[in-house]
N, C-alpha and C positions, 0 to 999 in steps of 0.2 A: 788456605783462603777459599772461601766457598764461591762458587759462582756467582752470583749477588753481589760480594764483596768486591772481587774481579772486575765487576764492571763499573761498580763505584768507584774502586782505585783508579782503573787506567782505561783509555779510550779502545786500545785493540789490544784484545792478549793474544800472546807473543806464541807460537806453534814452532818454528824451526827452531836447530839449536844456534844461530846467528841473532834470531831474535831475542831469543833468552837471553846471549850473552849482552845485547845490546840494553836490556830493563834492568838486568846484571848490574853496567857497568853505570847506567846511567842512579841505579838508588846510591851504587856504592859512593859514589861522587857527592848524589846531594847528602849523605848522613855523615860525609867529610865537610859538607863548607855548612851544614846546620852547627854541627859539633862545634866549629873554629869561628863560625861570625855572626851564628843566632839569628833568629826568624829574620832581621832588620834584614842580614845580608846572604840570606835565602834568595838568590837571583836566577830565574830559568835560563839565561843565557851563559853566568857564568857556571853552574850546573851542566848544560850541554857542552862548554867546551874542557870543564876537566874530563867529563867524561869521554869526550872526545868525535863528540856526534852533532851532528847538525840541531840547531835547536827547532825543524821541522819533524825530525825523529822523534825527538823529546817528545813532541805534543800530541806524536801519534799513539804514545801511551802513556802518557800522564798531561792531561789539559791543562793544570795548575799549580800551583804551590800546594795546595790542599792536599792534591791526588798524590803528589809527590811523599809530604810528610806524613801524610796518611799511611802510606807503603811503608814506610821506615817503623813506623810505632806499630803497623801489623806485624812486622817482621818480629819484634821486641815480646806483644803480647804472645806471638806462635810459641816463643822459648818459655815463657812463663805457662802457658798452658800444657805444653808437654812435659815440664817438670812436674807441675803438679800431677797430671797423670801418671808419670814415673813411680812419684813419691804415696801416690792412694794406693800403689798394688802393695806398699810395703806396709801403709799404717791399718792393719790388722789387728783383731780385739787383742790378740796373745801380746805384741807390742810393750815394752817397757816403756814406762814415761821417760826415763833418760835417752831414748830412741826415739818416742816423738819428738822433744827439742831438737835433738840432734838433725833430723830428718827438715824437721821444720827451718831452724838456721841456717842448714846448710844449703839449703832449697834456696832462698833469700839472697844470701851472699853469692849464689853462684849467676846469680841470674841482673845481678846488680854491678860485678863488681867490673867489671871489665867495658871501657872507653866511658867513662862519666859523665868526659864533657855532652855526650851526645844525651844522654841519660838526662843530666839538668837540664838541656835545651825541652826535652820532650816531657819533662813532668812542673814547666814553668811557663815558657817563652811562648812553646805553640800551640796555637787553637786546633786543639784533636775536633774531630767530628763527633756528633753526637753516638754514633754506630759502635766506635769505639770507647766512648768511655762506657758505656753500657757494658762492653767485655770487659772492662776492668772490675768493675762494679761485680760483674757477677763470678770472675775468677775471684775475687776477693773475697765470695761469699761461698766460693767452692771450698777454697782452702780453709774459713774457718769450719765450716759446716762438717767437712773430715778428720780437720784437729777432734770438733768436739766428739766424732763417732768415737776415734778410739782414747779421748779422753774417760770417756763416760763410764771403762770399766776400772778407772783408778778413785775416781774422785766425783763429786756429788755435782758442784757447781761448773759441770765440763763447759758448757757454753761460753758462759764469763768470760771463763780461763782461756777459751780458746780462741777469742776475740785477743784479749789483755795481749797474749803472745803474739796473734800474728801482729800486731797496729806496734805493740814494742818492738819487735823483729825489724819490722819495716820503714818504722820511722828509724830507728836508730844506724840501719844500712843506709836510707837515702841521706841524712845527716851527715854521717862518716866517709861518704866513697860518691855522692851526688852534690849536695851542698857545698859540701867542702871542696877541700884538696886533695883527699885521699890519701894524707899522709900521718892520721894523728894514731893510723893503725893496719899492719898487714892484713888482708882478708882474713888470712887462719886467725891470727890474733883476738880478731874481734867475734868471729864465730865462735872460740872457745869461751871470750870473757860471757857474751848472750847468754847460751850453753848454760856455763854457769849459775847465774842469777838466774834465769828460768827453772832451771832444774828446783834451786831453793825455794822460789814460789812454789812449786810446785810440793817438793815435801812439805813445807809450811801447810797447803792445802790438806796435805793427805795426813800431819798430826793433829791438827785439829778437829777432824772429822773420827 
């Protein structure tokens, strides 16, 4: 989080490792009763007292609900951004199209699949700030913009394609493991079945060309 960000999210940032643990224990608390009782029952008091802290502490670094879920969904975008970074050192021109999908899917599923409930809270319920949807927006347009670089040395229409992929990737992970129940398919499962169907778009793309 940048310094700018830091002082939007929370009133004092935190310098000892006591205060650390105390913004610690106080996110980890609200992204448990966001996840279990949704914006309605987003309360700063009962926040301060699972986490276990005075709700004067609370406000000494997070002033409101805002600041609060604002942290949480930074927290969320950090992981998404460092996969992506992870995954641009690998999609290089040499790259097989059966390795972008795979790269691509599994980037998705990884960053999706684990505690949901909190996942549907924050891509439904709560009012993100405008700061942040602007990082979504623009991680959204990192990762297609990388698809289509090492699209580009397989297939003509790389852009398209690499739009088509991620919005299918992505809808169909928040569907399966956010909407849902998370039960109409294991992570590995549904990575493989993507996997699949993309890959075939994808030779489809490159016979007819």
């Amino acid at each position: 989080m940048t310094a700018t960000q830091r002082r939007q999210a929370i009133v004092r940032k935190p310098k000892q490792s006591r205060s650390k643990a105390t913004v610690a224990a106080i996110l980890e608390a609200a992204a448990q009763i966001l996840a279990k009782d949704g914006w309605d029952g987003f309360n700063t008091n009962v926040i301060a007292k699972r986490a276990g802290v005075s709700i004067g502490s609370l406000y000494e670094y997070f002033p409101n609900k805002q600041a609060l879920v604002d942290a949480i969904a930074e927290d969320h975008l950090s992981k998404g951004e460092a996969l992506v970074s992870a995954a641009s050192s690998l999609l290089v021109p040499t790259v097989a199209p059966d390795d972008i999908v795979k790269i691509l899917v599994s980037g998705i599923v990884e960053l999706h699949k684990d505690d949901p409930e909190l996942h549907r809270m924050l891509s439904s319920e709560v009012p993100i700030s405008p700061m942040l949807r602007k990082r979504v927006d623009k991680l959204r347009a990192t990762v297609i913009e990388r698809l289509a670089d090492a699209l580009k040395h397989h297939i003509s229409q790389n852009r398209i394609a690499a739009q088509l992929l991620f919005d299918v990737a992505d809808a169909a992970v928040h569907r399966w493991f956010i909407e849902d129940d998370g039960t109409l398919a294991a992570p590995e499962r549904l990575a493989e079945q993507l996997q699949c169907m993309m890959r075939a778009y994808l030779d489809g793309l490159r016979e007819r060309a």
